[in-house]
C-alpha positions in Angstrom: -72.1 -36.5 8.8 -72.9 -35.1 5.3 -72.9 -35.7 2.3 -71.1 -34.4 -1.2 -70.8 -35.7 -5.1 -67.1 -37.7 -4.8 -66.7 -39.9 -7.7 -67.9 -37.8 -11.2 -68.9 -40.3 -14.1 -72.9 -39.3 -15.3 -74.1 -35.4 -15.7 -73.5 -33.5 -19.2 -70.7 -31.3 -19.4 -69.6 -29.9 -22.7 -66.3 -28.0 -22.6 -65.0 -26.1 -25.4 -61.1 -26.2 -25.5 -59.3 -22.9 -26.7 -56.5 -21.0 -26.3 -57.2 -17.3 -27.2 -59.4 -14.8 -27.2 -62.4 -14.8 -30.2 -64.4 -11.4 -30.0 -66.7 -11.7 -33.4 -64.6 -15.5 -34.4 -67.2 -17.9 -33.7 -65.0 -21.0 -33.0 -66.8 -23.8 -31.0 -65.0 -27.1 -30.8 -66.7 -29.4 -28.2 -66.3 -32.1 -26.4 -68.6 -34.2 -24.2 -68.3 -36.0 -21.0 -70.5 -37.9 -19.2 -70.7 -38.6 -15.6 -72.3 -40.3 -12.9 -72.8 -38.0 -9.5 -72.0 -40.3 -7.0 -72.5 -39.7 -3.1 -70.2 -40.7 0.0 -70.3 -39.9 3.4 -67.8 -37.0 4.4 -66.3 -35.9 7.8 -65.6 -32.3 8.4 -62.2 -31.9 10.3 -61.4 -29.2 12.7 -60.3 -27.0 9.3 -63.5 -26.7 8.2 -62.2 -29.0 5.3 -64.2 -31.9 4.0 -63.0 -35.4 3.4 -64.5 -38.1 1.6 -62.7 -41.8 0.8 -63.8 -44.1 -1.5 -61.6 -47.2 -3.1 -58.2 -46.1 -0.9 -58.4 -42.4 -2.4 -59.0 -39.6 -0.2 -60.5 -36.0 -1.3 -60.0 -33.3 0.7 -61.4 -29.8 -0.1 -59.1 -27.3 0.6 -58.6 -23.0 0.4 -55.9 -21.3 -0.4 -54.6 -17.4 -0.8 -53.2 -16.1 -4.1 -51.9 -12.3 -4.8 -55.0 -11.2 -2.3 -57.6 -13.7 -2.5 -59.1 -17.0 -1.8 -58.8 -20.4 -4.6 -60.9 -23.1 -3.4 -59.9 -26.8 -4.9 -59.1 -29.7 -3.8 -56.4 -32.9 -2.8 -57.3 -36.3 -4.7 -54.8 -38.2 -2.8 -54.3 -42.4 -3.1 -53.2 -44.5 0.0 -49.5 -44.4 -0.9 -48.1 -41.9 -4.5 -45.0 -41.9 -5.5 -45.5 -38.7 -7.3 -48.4 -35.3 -7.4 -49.5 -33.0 -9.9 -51.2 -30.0 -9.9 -53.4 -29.2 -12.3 -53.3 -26.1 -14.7 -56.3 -24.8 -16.2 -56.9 -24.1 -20.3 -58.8 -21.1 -21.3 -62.2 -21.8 -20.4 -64.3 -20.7 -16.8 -63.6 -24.1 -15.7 -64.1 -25.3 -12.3 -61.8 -28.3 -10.7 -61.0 -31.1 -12.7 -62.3 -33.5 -10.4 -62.8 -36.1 -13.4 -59.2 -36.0 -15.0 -57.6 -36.0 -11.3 -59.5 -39.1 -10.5 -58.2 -40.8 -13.3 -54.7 -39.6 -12.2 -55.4 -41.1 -8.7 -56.3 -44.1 -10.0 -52.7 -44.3 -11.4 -51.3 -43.6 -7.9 -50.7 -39.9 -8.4 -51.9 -37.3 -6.1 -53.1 -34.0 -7.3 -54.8 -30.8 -6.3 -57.0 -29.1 -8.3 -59.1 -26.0 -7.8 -61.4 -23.5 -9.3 -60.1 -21.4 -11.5 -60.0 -17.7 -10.3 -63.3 -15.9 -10.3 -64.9 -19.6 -11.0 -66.9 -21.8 -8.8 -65.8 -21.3 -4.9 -62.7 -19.4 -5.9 -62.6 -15.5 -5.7 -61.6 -12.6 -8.2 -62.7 -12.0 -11.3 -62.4 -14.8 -14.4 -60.7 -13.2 -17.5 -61.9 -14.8 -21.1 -63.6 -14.8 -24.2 -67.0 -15.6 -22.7 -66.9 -12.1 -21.0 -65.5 -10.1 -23.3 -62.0 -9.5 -22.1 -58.1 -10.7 -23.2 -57.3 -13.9 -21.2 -54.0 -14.2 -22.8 -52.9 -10.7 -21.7 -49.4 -11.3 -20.5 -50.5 -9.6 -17.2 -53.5 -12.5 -17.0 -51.5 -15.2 -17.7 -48.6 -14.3 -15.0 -51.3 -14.0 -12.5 -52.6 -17.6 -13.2 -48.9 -18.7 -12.8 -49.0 -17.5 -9.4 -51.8 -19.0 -8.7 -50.5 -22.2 -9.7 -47.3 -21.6 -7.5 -49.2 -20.8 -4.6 -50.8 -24.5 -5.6 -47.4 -25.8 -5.4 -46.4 -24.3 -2.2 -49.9 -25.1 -0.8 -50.1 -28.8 -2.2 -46.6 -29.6 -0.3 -48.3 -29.0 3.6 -51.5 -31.5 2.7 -48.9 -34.6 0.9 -48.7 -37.6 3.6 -45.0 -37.9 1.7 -43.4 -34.5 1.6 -40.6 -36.0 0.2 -42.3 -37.6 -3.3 -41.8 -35.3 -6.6 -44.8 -32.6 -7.6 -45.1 -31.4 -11.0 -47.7 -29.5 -13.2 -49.8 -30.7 -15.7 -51.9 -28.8 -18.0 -53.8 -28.3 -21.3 -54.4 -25.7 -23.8 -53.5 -21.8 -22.4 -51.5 -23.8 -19.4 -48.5 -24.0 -22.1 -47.9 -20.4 -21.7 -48.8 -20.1 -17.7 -47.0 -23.3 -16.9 -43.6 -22.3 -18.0 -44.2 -19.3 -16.0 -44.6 -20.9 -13.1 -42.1 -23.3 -13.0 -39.4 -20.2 -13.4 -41.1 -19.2 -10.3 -40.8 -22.2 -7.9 -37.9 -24.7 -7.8 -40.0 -27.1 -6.2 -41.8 -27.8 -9.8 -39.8 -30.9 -11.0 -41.8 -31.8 -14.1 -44.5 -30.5 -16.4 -46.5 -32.3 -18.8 -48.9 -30.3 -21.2 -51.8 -31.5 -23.5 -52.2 -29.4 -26.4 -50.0 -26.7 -24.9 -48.4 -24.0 -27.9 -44.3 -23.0 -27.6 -45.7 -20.0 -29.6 -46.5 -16.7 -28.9 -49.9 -15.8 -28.1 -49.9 -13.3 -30.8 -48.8 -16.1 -33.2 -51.8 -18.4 -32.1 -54.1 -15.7 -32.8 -52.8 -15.7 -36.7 -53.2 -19.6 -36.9 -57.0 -19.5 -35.2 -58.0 -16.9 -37.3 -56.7 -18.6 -40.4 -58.4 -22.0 -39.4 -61.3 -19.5 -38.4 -62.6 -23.0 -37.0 -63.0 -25.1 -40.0 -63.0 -29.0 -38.7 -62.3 -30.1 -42.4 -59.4 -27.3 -42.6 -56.8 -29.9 -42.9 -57.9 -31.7 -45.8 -57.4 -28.6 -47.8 -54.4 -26.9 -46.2 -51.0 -28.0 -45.8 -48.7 -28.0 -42.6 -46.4 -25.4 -44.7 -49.2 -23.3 -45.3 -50.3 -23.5 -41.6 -46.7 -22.2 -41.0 -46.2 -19.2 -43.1 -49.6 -18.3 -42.4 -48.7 -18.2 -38.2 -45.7 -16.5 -39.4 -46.7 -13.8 -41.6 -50.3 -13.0 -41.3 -50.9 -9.2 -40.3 -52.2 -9.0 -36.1 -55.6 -8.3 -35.8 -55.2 -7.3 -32.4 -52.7 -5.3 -30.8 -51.0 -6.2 -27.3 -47.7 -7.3 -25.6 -47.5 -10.9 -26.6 -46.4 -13.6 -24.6 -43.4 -16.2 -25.9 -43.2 -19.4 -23.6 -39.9 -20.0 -25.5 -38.6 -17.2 -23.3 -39.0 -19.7 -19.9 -38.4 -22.5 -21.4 -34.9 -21.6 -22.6 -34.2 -21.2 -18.6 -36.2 -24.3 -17.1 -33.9 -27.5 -16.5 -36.9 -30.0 -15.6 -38.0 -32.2 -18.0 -40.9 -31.9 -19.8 -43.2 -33.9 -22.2 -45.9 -32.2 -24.7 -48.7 -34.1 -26.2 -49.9 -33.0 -29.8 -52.9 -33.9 -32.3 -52.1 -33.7 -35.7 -55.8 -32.5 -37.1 -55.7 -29.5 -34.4 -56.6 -26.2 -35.4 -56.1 -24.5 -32.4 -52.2 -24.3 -32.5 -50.3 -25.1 -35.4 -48.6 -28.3 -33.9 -45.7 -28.6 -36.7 -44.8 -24.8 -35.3 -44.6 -26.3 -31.6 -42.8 -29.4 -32.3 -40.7 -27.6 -34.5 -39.5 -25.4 -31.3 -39.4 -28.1 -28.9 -36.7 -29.5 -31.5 -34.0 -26.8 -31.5 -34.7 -27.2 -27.4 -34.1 -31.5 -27.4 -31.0 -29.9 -30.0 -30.0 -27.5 -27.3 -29.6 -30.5 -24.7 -33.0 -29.3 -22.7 -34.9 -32.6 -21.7 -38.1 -32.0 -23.3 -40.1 -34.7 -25.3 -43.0 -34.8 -27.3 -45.9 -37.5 -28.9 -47.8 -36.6 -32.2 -51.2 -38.3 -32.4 -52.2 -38.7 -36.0 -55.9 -39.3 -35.7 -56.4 -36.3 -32.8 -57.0 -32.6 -33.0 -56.8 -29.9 -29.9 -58.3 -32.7 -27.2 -55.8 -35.1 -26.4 -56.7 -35.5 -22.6 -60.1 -37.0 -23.1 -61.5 -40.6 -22.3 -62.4 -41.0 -26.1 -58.7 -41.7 -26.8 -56.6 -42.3 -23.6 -53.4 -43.4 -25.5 -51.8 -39.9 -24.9 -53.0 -40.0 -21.2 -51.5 -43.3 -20.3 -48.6 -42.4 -22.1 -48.2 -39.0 -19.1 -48.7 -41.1 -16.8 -46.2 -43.9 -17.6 -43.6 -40.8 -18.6 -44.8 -39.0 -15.0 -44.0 -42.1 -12.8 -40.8 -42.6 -14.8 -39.5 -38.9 -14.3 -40.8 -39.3 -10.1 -38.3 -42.4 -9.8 -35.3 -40.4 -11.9 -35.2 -38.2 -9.5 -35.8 -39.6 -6.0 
């Protein structure tokens, strides 16, 4: 028997959330969690996968092949869901969410989440700012949507109840990878996206380089302005952009997005303003605007918009049983 960190509550991890690439814009906005490491006995399986239990949820770390190579992640699985998730990455070189799937658990939802590719245990080659290279390249991002169809499609053979509802939640860069994916694979019944744009990528270039990272930009600009400026403002970079309006005008599941107000990451009137023709169109998408938050809206600091996914989540499952 061996043993492996389970339960993540006590070591400092600061994540900066972003959707774009930055090149000479110096935009850090940061967030801290804290976490406790702590240990529980594990038993290896005939797989070579690792389990570990603790409090009626079961981990299991699991591998998994996507356009020619190997994702490591793993299944946070409670005694009986009623609905799963997998989990799509943001921007950054971020391993599993182990954190944000535990609290999921804890709500009775199963999820898998792995390293991103070229991060942690997962192979190929991590595409982002902190490198040097264009993570929002429309060839990037419809890779990582078949990574996280291959998650689906993987996820399905480790569920205890084939039968219960999986979706995708994500945060940040997922809003243009989810979509994506969900025109891939029918099997994606819902999506729920923190933060996520309905823009173009080009589009959320203009807005982050006219916020150029200013926490205080909102108390001296004006939603309008935010708009024509996303609008209107010359490229500064020159590449195919990438319009999630495109897949979303052909997905049928619903979907909820969850907005901060103060962000200056994505100009939120924009998206909401998009997700309305959709709702006008008949499409079943919702949305939540948070007054107080900016680009973070999955954190503990402020769980309101989590428990509000989760309550929409369990409510969409039993729909559509």
């Amino acid at each position: 028997m061996s043993l492996r960190p389970f339960n993540i509550l006590t070591a400092l991890f600061t994540g900066r959330f972003f959707c774009g690439i930055f090149d000479n814009l110096s935009i850090t906005y940061e967030n801290q969690y804290f976490f406790q490491l702590i240990y529980s006995p594990v038993i290896n399986n005939a797989s070579g996968s690792a389990f570990a239990q603790s409090d009626g949820i079961t981990v299991q770390d699991i591998k998994f092949e996507s356009q020619g190579i190997t994702l490591a992640g793993s299944v946070i699985e409670p005694e009986k869901p009623s609905v799963a998730v997998v989990i799509v990455h943001g921007s950054d070189p971020v391993k599993r969410e182990m954190e944000f799937a535990r609290r999921l658990a804890e709500k009775g939802i199963a999820v898998l989440t792995y390293d991103k590719r070229g991060v942690g245990e997962s192979g190929g080659v991590y595409v982002g700012p902190s490198v040097g290279t264009n993570n929002i390249d429309t060839a990037n991002l419809n890779l990582l949507a078949q990574d996280a169809d291959a998650a689906i499609k993987t996820f399905r053979t480790y569920l205890k109840n084939k039968k219960i509802p999986i979706g995708l939640v994500g945060f940040s860069q997922a809003g243009w990878i989810i979509p994506i994916a969900a025109n891939k694979n029918p099997q994606i019944r819902f999506m729920v996206l923190f933060s996520c744009p309905t823009i173009t990528t080009l589009e959320q270039f203009r807005f982050q380089f006219y916020t150029n990272g200013n926490k205080n930009f909102w108390e001296s600009h004006t939603q309008a302005d935010a708009v024509e400026h996303t609008q209107n403002d010359p490229d500064r970079y020159q590449f195919t952009a990438t319009d999630p309006k495109v897949s979303l005008n052909t997905l049928p599941i619903p979907g909820l997005w969850l907005y901060g107000e103060k962000d200056i990451q994505i100009p939120v009137s924009l998206c909401i303003e998009h997700l309305n023709t959709f709702k006008a169109q008949g499409k079943p998408f919702e949305y939540v605007l948070f007054s107080k938050l900016g680009h973070s809206t999955s954190s503990r600091s402020d769980t309101e918009p989590f428990d509000i996914a989760v309550q929409w989540i369990k409510q969409k499952a039993l729909q559509r049983k």
